[in-house]
C-alpha positions in Angstrom: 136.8 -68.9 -91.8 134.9 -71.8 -91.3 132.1 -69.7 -89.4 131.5 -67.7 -92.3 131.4 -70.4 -94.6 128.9 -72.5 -92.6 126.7 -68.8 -92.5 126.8 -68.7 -96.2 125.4 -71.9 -96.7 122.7 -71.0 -94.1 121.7 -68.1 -95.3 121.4 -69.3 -99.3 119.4 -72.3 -98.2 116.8 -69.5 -96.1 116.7 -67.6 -98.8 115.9 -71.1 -101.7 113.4 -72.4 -98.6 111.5 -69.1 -98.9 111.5 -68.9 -102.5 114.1 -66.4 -103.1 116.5 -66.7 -105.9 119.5 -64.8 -103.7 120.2 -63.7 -100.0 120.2 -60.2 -100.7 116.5 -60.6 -101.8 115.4 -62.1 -98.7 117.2 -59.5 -96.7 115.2 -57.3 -98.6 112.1 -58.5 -98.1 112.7 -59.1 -93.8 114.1 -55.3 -93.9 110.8 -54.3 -95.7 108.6 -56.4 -93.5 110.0 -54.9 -89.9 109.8 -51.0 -91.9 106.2 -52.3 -92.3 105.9 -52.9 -88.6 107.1 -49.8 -87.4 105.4 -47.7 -89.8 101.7 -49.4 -88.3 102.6 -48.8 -84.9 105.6 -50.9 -84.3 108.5 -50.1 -82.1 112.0 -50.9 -83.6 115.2 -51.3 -81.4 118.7 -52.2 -82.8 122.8 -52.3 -82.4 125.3 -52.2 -84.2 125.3 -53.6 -88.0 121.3 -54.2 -87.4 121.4 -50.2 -87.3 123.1 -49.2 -91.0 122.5 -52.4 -93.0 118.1 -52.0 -92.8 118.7 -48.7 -94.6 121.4 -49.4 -96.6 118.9 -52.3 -98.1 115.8 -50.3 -98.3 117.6 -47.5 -100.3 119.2 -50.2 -103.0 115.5 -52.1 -103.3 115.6 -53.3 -107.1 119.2 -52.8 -107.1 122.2 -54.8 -106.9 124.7 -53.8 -104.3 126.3 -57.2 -104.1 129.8 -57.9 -106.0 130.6 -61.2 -107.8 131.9 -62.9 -104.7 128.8 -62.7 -102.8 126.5 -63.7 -105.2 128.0 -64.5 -108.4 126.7 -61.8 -110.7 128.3 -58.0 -110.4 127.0 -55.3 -108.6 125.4 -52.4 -110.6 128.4 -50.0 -111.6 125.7 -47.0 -111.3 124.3 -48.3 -107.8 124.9 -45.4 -105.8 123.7 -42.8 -108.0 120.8 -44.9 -107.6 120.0 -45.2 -103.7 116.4 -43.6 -102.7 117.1 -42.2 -99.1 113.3 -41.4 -99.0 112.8 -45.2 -98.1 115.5 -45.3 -95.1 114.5 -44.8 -91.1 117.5 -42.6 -90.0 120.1 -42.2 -92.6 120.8 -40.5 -96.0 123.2 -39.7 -98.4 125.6 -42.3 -97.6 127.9 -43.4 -99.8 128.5 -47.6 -100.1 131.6 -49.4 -99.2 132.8 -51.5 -102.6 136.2 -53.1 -101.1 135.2 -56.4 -100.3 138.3 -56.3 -98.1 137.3 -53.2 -96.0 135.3 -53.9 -92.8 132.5 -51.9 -93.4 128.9 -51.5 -95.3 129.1 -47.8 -96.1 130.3 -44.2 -94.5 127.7 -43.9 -92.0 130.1 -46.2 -89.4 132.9 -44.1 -88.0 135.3 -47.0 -88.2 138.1 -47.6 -85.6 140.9 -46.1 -87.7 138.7 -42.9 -88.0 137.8 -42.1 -84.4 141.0 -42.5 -82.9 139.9 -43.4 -79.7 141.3 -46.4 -77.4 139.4 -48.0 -74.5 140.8 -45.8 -72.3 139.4 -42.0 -73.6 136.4 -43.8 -75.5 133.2 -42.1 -74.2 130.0 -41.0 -75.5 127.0 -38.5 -73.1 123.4 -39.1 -72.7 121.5 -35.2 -73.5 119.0 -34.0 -71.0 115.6 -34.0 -71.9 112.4 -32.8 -70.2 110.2 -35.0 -68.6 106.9 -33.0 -69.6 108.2 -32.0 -72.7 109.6 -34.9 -74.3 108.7 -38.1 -72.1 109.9 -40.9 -74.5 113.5 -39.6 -74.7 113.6 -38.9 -71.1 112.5 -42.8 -70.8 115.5 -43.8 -73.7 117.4 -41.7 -71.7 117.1 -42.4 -67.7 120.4 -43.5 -66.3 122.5 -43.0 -63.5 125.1 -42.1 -65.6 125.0 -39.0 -68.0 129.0 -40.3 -69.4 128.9 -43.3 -71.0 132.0 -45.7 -71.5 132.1 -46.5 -75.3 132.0 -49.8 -77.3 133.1 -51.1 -80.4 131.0 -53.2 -83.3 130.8 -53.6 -86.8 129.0 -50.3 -86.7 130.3 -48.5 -83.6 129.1 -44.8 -84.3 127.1 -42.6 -86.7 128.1 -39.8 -88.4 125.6 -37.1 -87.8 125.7 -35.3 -91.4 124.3 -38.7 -92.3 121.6 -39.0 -90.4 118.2 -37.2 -91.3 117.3 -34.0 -89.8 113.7 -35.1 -88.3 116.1 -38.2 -86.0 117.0 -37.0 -82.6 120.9 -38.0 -81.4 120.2 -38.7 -77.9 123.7 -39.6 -77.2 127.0 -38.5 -78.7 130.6 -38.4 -78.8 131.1 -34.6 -79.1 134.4 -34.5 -80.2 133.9 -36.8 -83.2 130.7 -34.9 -84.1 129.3 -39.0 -84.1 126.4 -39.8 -83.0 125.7 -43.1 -80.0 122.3 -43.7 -79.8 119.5 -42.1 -82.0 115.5 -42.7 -81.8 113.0 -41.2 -84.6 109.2 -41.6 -85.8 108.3 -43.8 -88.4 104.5 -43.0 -89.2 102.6 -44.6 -86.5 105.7 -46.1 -84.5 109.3 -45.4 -83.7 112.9 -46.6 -83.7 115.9 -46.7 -81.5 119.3 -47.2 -82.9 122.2 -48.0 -80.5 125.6 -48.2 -82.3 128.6 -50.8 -80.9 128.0 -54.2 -80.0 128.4 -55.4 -76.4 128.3 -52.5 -73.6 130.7 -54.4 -71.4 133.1 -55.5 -74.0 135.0 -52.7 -75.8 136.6 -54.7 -78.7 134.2 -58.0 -79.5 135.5 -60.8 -81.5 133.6 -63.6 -83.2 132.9 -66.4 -81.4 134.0 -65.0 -78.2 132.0 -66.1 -74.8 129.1 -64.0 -74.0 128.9 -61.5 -71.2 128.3 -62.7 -67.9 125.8 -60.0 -66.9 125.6 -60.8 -63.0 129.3 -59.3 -63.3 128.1 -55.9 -64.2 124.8 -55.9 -62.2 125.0 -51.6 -62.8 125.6 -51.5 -66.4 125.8 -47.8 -67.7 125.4 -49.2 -71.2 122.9 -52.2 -70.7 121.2 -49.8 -69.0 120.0 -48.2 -72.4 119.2 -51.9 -73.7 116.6 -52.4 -71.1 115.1 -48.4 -71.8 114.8 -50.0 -75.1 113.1 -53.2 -73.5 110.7 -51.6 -71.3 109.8 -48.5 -73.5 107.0 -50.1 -75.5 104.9 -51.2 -72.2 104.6 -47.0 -70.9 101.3 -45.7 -71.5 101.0 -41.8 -71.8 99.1 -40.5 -69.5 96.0 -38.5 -71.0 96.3 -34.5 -70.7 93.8 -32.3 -68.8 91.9 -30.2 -71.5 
């Protein structure tokens, strides 16, 4: 498709302006650099391929996980007996998708022909969390809506015996055992991973016109976005002692 031509040709003249011999390596070095952030206080939010393709590129650093058509040398046969989980924000244990003709990155996604949902039974539900007890996912969390109308992306939904045991799944869809929308701790910051791609458009197609957000002024969905947006400006208040 012409769309994806004219990104490849962006994308390898980023990575030669920056002084990187391939993409993968600058994608490396940007997934690196925003791990950095986090880790010294930073807060991360991101949807849906954002979520699954930083980890999937800090667990293959000094690898190669890209086949001959992407960047014309073959991918390391022993690659995934290679992946260091220990460098990933939320997910481990994954196992990389090869098929250059399969829509995904790796497992984590639960992909449309595995859910076997439609538009019309898709939803996912927000847990309940204590305001003194746990205040920043009762901030990711506030909505007036508990049941959440689901969305589709390149990476729709987690599966939750991929994700580490230290993330909490602050939304899920129960009866895939997936995970929705996940938030952890990264040193001295924190993330927030929201899977799907555009709240008020189930199915979202390239080059398709962007949402018109004065149509959906009381957006379950958005409404997580802009939790996300105006998370990093709470303060905590100071405890008596």
């Amino acid at each position: 498709m012409p769309w994806y031509q004219q990104q490849q040709t962006e994308f390898e003249a980023s990575a030669q302006k920056h002084g990187y011999g391939k993409v993968s390596l600058l994608k490396l070095a940007i997934a690196k650099r925003i791990k950095s952030y986090v880790a010294s206080g930073g807060f991360l939010f991101a949807m849906c391929s954002a979520t699954d393709t930083y980890d999937i590129a800090l667990a293959a650093e000094g690898l190669d996980i890209c086949e001959k058509m992407y960047d014309g040398d073959p991918m390391d046969p022993a690659a995934q007996s290679k992946l260091d989980f220990e460098r990933t924000f939320a997910f481990e244990n994954f196992q990389l998708v090869r098929n250059p003709y399969e829509y995904e990155f790796s497992n984590i996604d639960n992909s449309p022909q595995s859910r076997g949902l439609n538009e019309q039974n898709d939803y996912f539900t927000l847990f309940q969390f204590s305001a003194k007890w746990d205040p920043i996912p009762t901030m990711l969390t506030q909505n007036h809506e508990k049941i959440i109308h689901s969305f589709m992306g390149q990476t729709t939904g987690f599966k939750k015996d991929l994700i580490k045991g230290d993330v909490l799944v602050l939304g899920e869809t129960k009866q895939l055992d997936e995970a929705r929308y996940i938030h952890g701790v990264i040193e001295k910051g924190f993330f927030t991973f929201y899977g799907g791609h555009d709240p008020e458009d189930y199915q979202h197609y390239v080059n398709e016109e962007p949402t018109d957000l004065n149509l959906h002024p009381n957006s379950a969905g958005y409404r997580l976005i802009l939790n996300n947006i105006l998370f990093p400006a709470a303060k905590k208040k100071k405890q008596k002692t």
